[in-house]
C-alpha positions as CSV (number, residue, x, y, z in Angstrom):
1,X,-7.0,112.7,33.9
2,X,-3.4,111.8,34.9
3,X,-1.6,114.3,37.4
4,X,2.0,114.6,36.6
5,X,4.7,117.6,37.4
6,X,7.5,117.8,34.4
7,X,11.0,118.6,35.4
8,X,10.2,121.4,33.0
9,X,6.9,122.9,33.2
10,X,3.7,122.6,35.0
11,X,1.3,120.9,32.8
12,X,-2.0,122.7,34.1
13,X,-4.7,122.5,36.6
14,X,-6.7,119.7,37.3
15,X,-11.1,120.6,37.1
16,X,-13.9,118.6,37.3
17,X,-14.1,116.3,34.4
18,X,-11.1,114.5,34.1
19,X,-9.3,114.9,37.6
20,X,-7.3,112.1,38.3
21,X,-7.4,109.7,35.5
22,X,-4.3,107.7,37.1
23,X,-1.0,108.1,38.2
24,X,2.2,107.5,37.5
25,X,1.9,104.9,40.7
26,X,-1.7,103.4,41.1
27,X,-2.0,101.2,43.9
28,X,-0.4,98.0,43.8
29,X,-2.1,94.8,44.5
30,X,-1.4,91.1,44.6
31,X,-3.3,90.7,41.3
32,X,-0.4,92.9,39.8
33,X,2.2,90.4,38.0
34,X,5.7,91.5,37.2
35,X,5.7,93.6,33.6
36,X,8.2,92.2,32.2
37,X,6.7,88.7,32.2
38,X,2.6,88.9,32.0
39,X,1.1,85.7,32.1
40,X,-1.3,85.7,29.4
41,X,-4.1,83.1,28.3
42,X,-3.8,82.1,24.8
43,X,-6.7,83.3,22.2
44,X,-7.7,82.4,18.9
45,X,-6.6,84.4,16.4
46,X,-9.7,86.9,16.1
47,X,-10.0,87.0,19.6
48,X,-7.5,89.6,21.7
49,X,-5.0,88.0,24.1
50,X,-6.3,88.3,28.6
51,X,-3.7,87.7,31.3
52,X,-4.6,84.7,33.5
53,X,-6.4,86.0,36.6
54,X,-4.6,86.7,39.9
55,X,-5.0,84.7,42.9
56,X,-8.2,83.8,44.4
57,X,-9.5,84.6,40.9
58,X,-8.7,88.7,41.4
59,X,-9.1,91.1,37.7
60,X,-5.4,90.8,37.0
61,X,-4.0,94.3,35.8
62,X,-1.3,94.9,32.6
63,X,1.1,97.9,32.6
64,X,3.5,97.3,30.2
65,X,4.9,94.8,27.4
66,X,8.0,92.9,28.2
67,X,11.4,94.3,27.4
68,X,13.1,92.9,24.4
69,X,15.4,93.6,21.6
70,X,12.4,94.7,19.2
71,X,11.2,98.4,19.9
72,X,7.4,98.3,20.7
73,X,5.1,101.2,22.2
74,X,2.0,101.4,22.3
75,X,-0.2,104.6,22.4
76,X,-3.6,104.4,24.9
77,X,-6.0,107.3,25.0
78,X,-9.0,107.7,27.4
79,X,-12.3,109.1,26.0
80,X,-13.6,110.4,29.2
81,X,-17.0,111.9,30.3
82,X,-18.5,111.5,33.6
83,X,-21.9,110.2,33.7
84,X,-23.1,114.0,34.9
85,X,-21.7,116.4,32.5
86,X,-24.5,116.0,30.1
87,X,-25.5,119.5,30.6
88,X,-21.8,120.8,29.7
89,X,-21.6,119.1,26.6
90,X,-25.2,120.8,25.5
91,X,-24.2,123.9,26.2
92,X,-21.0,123.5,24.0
93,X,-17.8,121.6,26.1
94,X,-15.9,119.3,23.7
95,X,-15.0,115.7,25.6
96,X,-14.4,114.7,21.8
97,X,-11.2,115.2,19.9
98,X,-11.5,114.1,16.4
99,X,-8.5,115.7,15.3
100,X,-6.3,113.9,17.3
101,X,-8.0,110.5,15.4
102,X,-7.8,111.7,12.2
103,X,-3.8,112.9,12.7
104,X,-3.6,109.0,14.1
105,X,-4.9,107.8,10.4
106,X,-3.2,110.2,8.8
107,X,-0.1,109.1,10.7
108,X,-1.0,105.5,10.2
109,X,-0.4,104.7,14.1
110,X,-2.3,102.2,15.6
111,X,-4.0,103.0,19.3
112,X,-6.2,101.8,22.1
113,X,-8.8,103.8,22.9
114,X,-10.7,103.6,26.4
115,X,-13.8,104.9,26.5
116,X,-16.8,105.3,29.0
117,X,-20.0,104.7,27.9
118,X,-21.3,108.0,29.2
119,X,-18.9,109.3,26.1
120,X,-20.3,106.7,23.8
121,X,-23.6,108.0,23.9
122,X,-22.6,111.3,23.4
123,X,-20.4,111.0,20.5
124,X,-22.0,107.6,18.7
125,X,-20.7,108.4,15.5
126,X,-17.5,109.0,16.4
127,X,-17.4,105.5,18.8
128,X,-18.6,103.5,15.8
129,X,-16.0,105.2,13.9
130,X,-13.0,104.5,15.9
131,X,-14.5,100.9,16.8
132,X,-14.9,100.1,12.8
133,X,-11.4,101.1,12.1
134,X,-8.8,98.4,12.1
135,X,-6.1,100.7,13.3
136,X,-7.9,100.8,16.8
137,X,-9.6,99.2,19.4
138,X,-12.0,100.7,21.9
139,X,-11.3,99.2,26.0
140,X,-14.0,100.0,28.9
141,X,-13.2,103.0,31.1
142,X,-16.7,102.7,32.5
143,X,-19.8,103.9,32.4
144,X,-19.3,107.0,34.8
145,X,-16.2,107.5,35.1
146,X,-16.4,107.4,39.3
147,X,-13.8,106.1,41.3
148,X,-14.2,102.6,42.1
149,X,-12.0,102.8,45.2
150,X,-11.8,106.5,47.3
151,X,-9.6,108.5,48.0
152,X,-9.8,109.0,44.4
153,X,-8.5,112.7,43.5
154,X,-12.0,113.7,44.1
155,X,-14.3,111.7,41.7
156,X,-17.3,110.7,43.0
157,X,-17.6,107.3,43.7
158,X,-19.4,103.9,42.7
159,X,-22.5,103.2,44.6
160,X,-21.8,100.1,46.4
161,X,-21.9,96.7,44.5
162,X,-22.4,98.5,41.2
163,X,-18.8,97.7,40.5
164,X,-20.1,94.7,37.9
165,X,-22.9,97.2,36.4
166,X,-20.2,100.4,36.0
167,X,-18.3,97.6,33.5
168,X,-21.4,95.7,31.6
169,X,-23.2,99.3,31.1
170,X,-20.1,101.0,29.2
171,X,-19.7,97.7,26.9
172,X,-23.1,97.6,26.6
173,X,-23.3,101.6,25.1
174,X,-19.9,101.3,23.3
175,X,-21.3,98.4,21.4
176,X,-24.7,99.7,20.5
177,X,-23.1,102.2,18.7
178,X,-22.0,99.8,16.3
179,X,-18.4,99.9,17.2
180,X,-17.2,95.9,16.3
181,X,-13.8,96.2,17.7
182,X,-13.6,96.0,21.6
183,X,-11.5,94.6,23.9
184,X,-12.0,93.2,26.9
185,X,-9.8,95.4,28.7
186,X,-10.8,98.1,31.5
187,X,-9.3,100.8,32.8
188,X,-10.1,102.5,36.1
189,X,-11.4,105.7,36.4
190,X,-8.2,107.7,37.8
191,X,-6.3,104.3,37.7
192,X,-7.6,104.1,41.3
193,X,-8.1,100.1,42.4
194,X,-7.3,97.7,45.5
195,X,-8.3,93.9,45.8
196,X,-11.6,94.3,46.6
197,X,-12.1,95.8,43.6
198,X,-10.0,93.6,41.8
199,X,-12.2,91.1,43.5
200,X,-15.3,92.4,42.3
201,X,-14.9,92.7,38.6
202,X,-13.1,88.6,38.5
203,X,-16.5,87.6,36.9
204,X,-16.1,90.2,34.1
205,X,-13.0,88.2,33.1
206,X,-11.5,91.5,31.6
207,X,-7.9,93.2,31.9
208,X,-6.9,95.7,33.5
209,X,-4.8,97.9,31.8
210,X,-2.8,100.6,33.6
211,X,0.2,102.2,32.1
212,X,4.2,102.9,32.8
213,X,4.3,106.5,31.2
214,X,2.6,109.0,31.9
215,X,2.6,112.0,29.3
216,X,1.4,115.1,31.5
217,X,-1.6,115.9,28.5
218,X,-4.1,116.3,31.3
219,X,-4.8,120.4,31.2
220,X,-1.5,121.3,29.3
221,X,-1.0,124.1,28.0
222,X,2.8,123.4,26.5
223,X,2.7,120.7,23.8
224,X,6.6,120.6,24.0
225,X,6.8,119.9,27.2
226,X,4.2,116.9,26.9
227,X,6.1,115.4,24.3
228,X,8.9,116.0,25.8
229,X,7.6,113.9,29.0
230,X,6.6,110.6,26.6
231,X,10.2,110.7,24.6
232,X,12.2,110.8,28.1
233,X,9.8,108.2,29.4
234,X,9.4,105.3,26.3
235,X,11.6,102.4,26.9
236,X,10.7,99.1,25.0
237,X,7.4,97.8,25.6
238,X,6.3,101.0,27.1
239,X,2.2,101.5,27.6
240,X,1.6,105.4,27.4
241,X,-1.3,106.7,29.2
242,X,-2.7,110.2,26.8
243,X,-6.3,111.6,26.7
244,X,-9.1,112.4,23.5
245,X,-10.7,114.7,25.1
246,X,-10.6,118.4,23.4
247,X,-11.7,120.5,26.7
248,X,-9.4,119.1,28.8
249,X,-6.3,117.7,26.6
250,X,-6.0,120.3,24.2
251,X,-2.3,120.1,23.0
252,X,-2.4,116.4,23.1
253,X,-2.9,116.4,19.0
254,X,0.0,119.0,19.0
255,X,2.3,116.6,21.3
256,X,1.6,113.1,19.5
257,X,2.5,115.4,16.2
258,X,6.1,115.4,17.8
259,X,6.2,112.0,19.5
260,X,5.0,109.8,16.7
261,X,8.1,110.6,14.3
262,X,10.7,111.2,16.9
263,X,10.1,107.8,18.4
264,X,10.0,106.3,14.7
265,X,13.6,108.2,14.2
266,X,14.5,106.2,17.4
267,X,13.3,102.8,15.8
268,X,10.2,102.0,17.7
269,X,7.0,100.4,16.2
270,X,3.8,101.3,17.1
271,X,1.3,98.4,18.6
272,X,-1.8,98.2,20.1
273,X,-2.1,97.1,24.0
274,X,-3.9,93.7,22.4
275,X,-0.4,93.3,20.4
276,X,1.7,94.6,23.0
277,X,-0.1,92.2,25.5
278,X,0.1,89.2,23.2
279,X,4.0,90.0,22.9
């Protein structure tokens, strides 16, 4: 879960579940090209747009669209479960929010969702639901959700040279739920990375997709002030990083309520990060 203090409120307490999805400013590496002007590999048309890997073959990592005359933003929302919290989620902790997917639809906006596979395969029919929808796409948060890199705001970490594994496992669940439309994009697990791990995942030819605003959903209490955080951040191209998980988001629904049609008011069009990527 993202830490972030708003000029106006403190937007909650970090626990256990989604502590330190990212930052405002991740760790920067030499894989990292300039936002403004991502190299990306041509696709066919029914395939989603990569960047071209960074050098010595590093995972290269995507944070925003380029800046342009046309208003684009595009919404991401991390599905997160740790691999652990089985026993939480039996006795009755939400990590789903299918309100805030069905307020999406209602509101026609389209949306990335990353997910870990640990959420997958505890809330299949949702997955297959989001990943049969046209209006989304589902990218790999990993299996666990551990920190592939420490100091990581406390997340447990990877076991050593299961970096490869974390990535192929969460694909691997998301798509045996049936969900048809996934990306190959990853984000990390509290947007934590350097080049060794950048390194590591080269052979999984995915994405990395971090983000340049962060809306402050992570334990708020204060929809206002949420909203408030994305509508001061959003410039052109802008990726915003927001969370679908009820127990520990539970006024994002409230806050994208606000966003979606100010930011329409303001002219922007809503893309996914495979649109905004492929510019």
């Amino acid at each position: 879960m993202i830490r972030f203090t708003h000029k106006a409120a403190v937007l909650g307490v970090l626990g256990a579940v989604l502590v330190g999805c990212g930052q405002a400013q991740p760790t920067r590496t030499a894989a990292e090209r300039p936002s403004a002007s991502p190299v990306v590999s041509p696709a066919p048309a029914d395939k989603p747009p990569v960047m071209a890997p960074g050098p010595g073959g590093l995972t290269p990592v995507f944070t925003r669209g380029p800046q342009r005359a046309a208003k684009v933003v595009a919404l991401s929302f991390d599905a997160d479960m740790t691999a652990d919290e089985g026993p939480r989620a039996a006795a009755g902790e939400h990590f789903d929010n299918p309100e805030l997917i069905a307020l999406l639809r209602r509101l026609k906006v389209p949306a990335t969702v990353f997910m870990t596979g640990r959420w997958a395969e505890e809330y299949p029919d949702q997955a297959r639901s989001i990943g049969t929808d046209p209006l989304f796409e589902i990218g790999n948060h990993s299996y666990s959700h551990y920190a592939f890199t420490t100091p990581c705001y406390g997340l447990p970490t990877v076991e050593e040279g299961a970096v490869r594994k974390e990535v192929q496992r969460a694909f691997g669940a998301i798509r045996a739920t049936g969900a048809r439309n996934v990306v190959p994009y990853f984000r990390f697990p509290g947007g934590c990375y350097d080049d060794d791990t950048l390194r590591a995942l080269g052979p999984e030819k995915v994405t990395a997709v971090q983000w340049d605003v962060v809306s402050g959903d992570a334990f708020a209490t204060d929809a206002d002030a949420v909203a408030e955080q994305v509508l001061d951040g959003v410039r052109s191209g802008s990726l915003v990083v927001m969370h679908c998980t009820r127990s520990a988001a539970p006024v994002t629904a409230e806050a994208v309520r606000q966003v979606v049609p100010e930011l329409r008011k303001r002219g922007y069009r809503f893309v996914r990060v495979s649109q905004l990527m492929g510019g």
